[in-house]
Backbone as numpy.savetxt, mean C-alpha at the origin, in Angstrom:
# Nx Ny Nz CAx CAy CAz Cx Cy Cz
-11.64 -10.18 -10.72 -12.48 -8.99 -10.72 -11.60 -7.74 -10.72
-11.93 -6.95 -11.52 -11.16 -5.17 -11.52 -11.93 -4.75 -10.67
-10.75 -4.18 -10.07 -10.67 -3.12 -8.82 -10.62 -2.30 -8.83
-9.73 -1.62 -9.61 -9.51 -0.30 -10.62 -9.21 -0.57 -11.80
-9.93 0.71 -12.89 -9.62 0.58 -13.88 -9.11 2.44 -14.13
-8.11 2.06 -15.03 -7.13 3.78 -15.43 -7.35 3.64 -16.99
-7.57 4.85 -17.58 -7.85 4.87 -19.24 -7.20 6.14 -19.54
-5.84 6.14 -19.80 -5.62 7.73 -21.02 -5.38 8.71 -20.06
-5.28 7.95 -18.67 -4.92 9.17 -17.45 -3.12 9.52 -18.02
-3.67 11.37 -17.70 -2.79 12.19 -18.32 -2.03 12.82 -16.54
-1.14 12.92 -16.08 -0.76 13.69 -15.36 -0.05 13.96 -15.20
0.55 15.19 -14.36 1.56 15.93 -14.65 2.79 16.72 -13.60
3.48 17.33 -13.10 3.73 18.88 -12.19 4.05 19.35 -13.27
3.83 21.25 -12.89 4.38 22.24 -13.69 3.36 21.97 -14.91
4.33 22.02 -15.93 3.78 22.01 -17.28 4.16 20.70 -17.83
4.62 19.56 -17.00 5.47 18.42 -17.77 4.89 17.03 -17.23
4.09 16.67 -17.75 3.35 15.27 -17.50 4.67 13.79 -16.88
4.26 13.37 -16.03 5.38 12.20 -15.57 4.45 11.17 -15.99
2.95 11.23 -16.31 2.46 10.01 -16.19 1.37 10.04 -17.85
1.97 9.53 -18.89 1.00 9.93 -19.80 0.31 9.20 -20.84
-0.77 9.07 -21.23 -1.65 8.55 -21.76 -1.66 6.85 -21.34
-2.06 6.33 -20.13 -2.13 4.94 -19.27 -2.90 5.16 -19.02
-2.92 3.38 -19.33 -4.08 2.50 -19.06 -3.66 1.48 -18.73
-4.68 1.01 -17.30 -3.97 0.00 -16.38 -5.40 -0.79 -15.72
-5.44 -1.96 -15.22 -6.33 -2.45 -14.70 -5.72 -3.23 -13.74
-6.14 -3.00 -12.24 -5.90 -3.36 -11.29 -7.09 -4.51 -10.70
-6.46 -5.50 -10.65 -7.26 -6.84 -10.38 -7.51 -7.37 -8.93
-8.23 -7.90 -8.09 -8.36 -7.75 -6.77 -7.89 -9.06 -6.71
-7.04 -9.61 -4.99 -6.81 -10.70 -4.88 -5.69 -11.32 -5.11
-4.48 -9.96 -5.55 -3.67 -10.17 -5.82 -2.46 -8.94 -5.11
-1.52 -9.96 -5.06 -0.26 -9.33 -4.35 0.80 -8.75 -5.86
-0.05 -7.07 -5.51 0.96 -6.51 -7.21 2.20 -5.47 -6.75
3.31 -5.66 -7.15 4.46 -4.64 -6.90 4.73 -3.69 -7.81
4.53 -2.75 -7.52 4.68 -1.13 -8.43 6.60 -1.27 -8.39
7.25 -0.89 -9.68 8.79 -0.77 -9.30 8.85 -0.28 -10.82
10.25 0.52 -10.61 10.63 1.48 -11.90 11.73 1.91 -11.35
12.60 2.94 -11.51 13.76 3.52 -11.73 13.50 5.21 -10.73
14.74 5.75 -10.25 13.65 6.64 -9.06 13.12 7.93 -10.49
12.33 8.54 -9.86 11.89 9.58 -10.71 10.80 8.76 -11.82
10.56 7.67 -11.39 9.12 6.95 -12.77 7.65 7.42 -12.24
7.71 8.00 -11.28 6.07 8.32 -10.97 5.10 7.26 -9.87
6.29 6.71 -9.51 5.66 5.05 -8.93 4.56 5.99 -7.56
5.31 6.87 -6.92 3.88 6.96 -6.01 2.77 8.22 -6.28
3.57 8.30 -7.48 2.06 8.86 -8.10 1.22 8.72 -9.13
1.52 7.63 -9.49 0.85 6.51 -9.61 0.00 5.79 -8.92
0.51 5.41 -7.37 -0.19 5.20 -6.28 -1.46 6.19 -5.95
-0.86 7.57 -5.52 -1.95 8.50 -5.32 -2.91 8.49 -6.52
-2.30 8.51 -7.72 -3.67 8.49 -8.80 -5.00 7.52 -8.52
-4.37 6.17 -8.12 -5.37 5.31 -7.91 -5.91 5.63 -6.86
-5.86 5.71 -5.82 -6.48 6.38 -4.93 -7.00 7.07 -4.84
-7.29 8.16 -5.71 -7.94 8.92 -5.83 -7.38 10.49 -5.01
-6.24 10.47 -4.67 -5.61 11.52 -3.72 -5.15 12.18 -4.56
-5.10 11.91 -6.33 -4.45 12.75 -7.19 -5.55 12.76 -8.41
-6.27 13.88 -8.84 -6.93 14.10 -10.19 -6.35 14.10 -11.14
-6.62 13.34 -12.35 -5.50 13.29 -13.10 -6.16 14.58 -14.36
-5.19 14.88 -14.96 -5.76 16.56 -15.72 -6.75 15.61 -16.96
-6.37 14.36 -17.19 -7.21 13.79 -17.89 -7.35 12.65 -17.88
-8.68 11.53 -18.50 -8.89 10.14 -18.87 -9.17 9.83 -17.74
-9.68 8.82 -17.20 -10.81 8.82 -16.20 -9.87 7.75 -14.88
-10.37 7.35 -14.12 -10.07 6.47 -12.79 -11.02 6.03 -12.17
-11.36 4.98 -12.03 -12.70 4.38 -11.55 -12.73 2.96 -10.28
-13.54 2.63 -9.50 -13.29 2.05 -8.98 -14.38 1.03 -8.63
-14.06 0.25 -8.22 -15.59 -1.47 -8.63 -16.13 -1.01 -7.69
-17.17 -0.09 -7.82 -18.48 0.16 -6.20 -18.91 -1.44 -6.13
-18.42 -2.64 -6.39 -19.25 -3.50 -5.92 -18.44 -4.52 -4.53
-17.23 -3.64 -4.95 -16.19 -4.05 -3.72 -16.54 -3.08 -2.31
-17.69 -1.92 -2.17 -17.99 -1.41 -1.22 -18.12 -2.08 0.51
-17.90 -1.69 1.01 -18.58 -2.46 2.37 -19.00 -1.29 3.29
-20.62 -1.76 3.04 -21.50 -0.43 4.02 -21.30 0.95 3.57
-21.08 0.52 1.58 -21.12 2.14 0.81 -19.80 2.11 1.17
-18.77 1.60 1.48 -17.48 2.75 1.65 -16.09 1.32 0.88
-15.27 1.64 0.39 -14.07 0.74 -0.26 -12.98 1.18 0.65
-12.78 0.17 1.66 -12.17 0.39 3.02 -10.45 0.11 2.20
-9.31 1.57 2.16 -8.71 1.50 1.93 -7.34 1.84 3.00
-6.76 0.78 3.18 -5.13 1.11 4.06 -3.91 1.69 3.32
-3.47 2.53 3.50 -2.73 3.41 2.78 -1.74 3.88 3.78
-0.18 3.11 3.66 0.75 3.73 4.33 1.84 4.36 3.62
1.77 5.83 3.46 2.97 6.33 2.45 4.31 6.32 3.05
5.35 6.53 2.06 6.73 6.95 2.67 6.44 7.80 3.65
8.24 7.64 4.33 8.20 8.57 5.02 7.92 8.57 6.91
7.31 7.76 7.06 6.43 7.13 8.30 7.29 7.02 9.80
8.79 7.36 8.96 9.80 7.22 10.18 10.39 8.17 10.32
9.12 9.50 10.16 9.70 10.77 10.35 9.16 11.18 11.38
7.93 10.66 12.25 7.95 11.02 13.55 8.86 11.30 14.45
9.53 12.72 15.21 10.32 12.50 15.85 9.90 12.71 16.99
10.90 12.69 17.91 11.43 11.96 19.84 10.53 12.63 20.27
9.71 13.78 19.67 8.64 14.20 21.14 7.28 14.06 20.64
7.10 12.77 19.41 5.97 12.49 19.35 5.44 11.87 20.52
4.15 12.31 20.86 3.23 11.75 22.67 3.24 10.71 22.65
2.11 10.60 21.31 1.09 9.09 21.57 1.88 8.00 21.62
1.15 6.88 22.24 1.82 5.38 22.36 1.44 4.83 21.44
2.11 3.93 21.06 2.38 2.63 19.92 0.65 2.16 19.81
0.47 1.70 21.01 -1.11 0.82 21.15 -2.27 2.27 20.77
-1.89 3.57 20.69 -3.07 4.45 20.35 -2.75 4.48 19.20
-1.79 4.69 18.67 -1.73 4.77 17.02 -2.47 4.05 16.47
-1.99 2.75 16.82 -2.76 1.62 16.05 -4.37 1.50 16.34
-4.67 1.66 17.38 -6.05 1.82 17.81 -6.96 2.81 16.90
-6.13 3.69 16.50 -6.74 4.67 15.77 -7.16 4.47 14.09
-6.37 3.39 13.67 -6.94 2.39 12.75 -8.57 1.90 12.63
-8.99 1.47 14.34 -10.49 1.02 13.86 -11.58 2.56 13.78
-11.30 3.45 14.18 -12.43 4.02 14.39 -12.96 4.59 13.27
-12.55 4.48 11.59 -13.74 4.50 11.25 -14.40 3.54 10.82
-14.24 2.18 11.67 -15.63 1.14 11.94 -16.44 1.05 13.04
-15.57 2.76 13.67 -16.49 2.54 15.07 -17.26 4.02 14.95
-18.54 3.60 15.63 -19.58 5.09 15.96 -19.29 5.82 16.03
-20.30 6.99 16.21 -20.15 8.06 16.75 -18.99 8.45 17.90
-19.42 7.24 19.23 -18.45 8.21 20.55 -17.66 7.09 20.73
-17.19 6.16 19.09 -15.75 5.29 19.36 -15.48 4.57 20.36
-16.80 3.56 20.66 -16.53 2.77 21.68 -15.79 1.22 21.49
-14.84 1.45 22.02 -14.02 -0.17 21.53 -14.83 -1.08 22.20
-15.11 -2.23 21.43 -15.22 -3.74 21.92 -15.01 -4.44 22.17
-14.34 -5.37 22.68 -13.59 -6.59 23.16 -13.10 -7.46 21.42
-13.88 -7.24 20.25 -13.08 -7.67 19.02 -12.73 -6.58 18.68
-12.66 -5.11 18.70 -11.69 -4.23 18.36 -10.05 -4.11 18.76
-10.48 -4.67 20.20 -9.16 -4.90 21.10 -8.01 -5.66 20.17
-9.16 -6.91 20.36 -8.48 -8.34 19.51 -7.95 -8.10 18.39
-8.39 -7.20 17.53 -7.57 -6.99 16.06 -6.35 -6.07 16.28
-6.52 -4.73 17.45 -5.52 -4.24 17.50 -4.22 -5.24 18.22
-5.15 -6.07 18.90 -3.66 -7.30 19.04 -3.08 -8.01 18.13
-4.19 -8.28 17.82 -3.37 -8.93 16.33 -2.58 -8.14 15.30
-3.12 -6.77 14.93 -1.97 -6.56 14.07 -0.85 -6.16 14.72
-0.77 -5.98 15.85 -0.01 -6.05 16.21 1.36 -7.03 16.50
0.70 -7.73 16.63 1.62 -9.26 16.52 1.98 -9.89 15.24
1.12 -9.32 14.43 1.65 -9.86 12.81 2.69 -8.95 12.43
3.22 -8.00 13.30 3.98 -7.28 12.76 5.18 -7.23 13.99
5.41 -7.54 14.77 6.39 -8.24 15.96 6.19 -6.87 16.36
5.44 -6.22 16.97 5.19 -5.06 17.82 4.86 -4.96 18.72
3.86 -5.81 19.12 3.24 -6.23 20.52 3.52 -5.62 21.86
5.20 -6.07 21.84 5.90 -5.86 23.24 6.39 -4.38 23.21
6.39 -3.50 22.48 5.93 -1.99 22.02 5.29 -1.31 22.22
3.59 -2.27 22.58 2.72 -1.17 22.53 2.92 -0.02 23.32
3.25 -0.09 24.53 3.24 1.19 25.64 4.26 2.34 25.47
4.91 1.93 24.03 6.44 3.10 23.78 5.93 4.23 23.51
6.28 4.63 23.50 6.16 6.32 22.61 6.70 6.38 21.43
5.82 6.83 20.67 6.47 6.49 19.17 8.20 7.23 18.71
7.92 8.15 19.44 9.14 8.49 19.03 10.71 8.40 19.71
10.21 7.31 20.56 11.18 6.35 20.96 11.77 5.27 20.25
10.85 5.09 18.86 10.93 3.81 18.19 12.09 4.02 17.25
12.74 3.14 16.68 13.35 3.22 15.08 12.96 2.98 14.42
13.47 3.74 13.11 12.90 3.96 12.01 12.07 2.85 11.24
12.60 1.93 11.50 11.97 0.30 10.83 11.09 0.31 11.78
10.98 -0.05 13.54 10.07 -0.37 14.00 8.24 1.06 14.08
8.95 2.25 13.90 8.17 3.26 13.34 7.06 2.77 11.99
8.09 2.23 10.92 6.87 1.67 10.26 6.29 0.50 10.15
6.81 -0.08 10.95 6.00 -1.47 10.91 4.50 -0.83 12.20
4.64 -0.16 13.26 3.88 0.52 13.51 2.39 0.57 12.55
3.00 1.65 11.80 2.42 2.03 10.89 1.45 0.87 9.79
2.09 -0.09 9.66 1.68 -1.10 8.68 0.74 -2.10 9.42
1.15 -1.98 10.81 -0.17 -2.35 11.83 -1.38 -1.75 12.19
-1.17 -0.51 12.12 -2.42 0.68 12.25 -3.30 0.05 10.55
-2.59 -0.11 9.32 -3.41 0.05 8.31 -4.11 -1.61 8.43
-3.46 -2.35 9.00 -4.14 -3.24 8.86 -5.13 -3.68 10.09
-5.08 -3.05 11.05 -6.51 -2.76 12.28 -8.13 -1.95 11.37
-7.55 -1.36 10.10 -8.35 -1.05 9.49 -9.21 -2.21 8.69
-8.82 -3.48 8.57 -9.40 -4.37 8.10 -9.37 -3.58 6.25
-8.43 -3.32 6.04 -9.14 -3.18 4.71 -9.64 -4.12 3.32
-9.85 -4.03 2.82 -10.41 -4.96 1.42 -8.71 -5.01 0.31
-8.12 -3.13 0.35 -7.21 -3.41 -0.21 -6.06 -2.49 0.84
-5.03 -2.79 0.66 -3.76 -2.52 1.55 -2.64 -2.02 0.42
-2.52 -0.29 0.57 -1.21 -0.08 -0.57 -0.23 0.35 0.20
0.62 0.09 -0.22 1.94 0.33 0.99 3.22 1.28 0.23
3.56 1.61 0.51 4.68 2.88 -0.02 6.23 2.63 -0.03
6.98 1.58 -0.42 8.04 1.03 0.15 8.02 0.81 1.43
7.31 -0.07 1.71 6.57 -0.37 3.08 7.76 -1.02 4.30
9.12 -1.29 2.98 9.87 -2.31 4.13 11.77 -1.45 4.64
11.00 -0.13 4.22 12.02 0.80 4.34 13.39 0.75 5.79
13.83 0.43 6.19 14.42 0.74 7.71 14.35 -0.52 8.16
13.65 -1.66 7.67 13.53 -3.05 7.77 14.33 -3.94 7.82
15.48 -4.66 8.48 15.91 -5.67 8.16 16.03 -6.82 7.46
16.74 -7.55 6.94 16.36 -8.73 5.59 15.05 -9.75 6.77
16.03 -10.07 7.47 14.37 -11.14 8.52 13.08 -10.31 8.23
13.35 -9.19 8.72 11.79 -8.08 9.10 11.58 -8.40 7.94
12.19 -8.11 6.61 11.62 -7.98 5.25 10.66 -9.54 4.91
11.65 -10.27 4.98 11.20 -11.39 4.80 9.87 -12.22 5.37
9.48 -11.74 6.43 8.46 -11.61 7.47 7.33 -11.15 7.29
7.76 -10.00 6.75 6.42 -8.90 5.99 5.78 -9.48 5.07
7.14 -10.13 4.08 6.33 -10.08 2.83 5.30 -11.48 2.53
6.22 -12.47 3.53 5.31 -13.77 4.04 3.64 -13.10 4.62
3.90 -12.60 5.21 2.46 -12.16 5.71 1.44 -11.45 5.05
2.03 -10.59 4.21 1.32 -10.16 3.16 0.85 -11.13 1.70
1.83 -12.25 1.89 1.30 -13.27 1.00 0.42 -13.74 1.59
0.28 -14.13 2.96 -0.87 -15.09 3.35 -2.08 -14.13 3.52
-1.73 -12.93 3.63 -3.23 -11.87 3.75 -3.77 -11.74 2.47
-3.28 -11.97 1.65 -4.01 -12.53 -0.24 -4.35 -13.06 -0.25
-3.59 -14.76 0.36 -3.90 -15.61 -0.14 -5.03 -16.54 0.65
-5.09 -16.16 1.95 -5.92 -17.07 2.86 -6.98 -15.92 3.38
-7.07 -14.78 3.08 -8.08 -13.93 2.80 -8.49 -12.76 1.78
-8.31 -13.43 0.77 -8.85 -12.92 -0.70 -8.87 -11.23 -0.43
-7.56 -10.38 0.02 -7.02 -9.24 -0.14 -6.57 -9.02 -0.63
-6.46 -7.64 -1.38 -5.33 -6.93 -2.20 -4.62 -6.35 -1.69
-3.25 -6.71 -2.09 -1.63 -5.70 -1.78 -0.79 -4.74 -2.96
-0.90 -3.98 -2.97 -0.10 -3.03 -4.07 0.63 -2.60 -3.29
2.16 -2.64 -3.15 3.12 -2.45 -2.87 4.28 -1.62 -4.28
4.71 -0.72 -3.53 5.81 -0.05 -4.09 6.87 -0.58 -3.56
8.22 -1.24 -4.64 9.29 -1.95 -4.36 10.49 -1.78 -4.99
11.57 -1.22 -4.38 12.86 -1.56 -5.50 13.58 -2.99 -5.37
13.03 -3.82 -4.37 13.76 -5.38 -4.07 12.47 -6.18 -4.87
12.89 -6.29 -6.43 12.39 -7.41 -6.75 12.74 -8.55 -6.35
14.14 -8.72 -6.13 15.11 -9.55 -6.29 14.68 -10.57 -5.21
13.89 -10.27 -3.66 13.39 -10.30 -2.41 11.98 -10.44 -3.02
11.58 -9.34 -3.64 9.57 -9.85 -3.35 9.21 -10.75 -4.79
10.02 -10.97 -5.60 9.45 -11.54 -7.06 8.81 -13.01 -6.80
9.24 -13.45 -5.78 8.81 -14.84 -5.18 7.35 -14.87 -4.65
7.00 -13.68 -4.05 5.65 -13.67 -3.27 4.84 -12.96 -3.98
5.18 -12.22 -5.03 3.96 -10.88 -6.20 3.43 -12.03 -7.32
2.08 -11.80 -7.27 1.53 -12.06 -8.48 1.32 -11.65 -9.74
1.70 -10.62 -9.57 2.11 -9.53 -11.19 3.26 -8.37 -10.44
3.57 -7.42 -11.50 4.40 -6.83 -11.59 4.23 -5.54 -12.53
3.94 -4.20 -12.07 3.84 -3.39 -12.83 5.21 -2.83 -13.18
5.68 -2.83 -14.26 6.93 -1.87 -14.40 7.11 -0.08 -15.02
7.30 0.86 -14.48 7.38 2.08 -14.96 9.17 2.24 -15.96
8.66 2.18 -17.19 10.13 2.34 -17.58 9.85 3.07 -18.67
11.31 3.96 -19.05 11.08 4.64 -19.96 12.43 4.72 -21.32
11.98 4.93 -22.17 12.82 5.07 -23.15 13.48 6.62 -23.54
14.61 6.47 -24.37 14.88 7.71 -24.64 14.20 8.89 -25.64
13.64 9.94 -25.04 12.95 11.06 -26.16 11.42 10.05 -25.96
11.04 9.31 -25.00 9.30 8.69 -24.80 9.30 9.13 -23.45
7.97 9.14 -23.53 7.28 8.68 -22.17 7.30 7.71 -21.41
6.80 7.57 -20.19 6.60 6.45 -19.56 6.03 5.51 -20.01
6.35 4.19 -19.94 5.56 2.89 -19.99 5.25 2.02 -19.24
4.31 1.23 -18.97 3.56 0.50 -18.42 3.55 -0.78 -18.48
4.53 -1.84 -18.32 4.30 -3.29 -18.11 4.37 -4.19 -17.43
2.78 -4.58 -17.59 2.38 -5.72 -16.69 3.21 -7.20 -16.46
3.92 -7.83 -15.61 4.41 -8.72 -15.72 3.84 -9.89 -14.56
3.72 -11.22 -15.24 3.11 -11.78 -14.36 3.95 -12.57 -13.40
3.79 -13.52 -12.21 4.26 -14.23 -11.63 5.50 -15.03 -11.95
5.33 -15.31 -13.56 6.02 -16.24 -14.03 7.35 -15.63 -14.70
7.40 -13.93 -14.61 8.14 -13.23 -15.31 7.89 -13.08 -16.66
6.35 -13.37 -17.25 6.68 -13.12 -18.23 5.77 -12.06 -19.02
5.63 -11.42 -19.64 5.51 -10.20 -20.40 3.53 -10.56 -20.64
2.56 -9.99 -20.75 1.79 -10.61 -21.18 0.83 -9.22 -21.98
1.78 -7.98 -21.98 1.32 -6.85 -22.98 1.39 -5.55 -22.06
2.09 -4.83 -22.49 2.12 -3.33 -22.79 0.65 -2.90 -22.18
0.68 -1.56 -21.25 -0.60 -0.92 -20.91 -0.29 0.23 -21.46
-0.43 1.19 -21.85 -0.53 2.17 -21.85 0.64 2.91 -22.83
């Protein structure tokens, strides 16, 4: 099933388009890695789909049939995440807490399974024994894994992550990306991940978008599947 679909989206800064005339279809259920060369547009690309960026043209759309209760519950952790510094207040366990509430009411009353999920993502992400820190006690890796626990207390349908394994260790990495395979695969979620370690995630992605470009062209768009192999040009 498409999740998103992109047609002829034109976008740009200044006067100079980074992202131009693509078309892309984003499929649900699958663990996809955004990767290109720095300066390809990869997270804005991201924001396009999301809808956090209008594109000056060609449309962006998204499957209202993937809604839950009218809303397409999206986790979104951008770069950057380990820029909280030393006199951030809040504790580890409120951050993440702050993940459920918009599945909770009006006056945000936790439940005994709200608890439970903030434990759990917590523990899927070796944070647990954390919760009571102050964030800006943390390092930079454990800052975003933080972070990658808050998006997933959100329960979302789809999970995009921003070089999610930044400050990470090869174990931590390796850890993540296991878990994010089994959150596809043993609960029919989507992962779009931004990556420069193919080399590390090509084992666990089910496709592969590539941003590459030629000399005196634009950007291009190819889809690559699991198997490494080419299966057509988008855009």
């Amino acid at each position: 099933m498409v999740l998103s679909s992109m047609r002829n989206v034109v976008f740009g800064y200044g006067n100079e388009p980074v992202i131009d005339n693509l078309s892309l279809d984003i499929h649900t259920g699958q663990f996809i890695g955004i990767t290109g060369p720095n300066g390809a547009a990869k997270t804005t690309l991201l924001k396009l789909m999301l809808g956090l960026l209008r594109p000056w043209s060609g449309t962006i759309s998204l499957n209202k049939e993937l809604e839950d209760n009218g809303k397409l519950v999206i986790g979104y952790v951008p770069q950057q995440v380990s820029s909280f510094n030393a006199g951030f207040p809040s504790k580890v366990i409120e951050l993440v807490r702050s993940g459920c509430y918009s599945r909770l009411g009006l006056f945000r009353r936790f439940t005994a399974e709200q608890e439970q999920i903030v434990e759990r993502s917590l523990k899927q992400v070796d944070m647990w024994e954390f919760r009571n820190r102050k964030i800006g006690e943390l390092s930079g890796g454990q800052k975003q894994r933080i972070c990658i626990a808050r998006a997933l207390a959100q329960q979302p349908q789809v999970l995009v992550l921003d070089e999610p394994t930044t400050g990470m260790d090869l174990a931590s990495r390796t850890g993540f990306y296991q878990l994010m395979r089994h959150y596809v695969s043993q609960h029919g979620r989507t992962v779009i991940m931004v990556t420069h370690g193919l080399e590390e995630t090509n084992s666990y992605l089910d496709s592969v978008i590539s941003l590459e470009r030629k000399e005196n062209e634009g950007w291009k768009c190819l889809v690559t599947n699991s198997c490494s192999v080419h299966f057509g040009p988008e855009g």
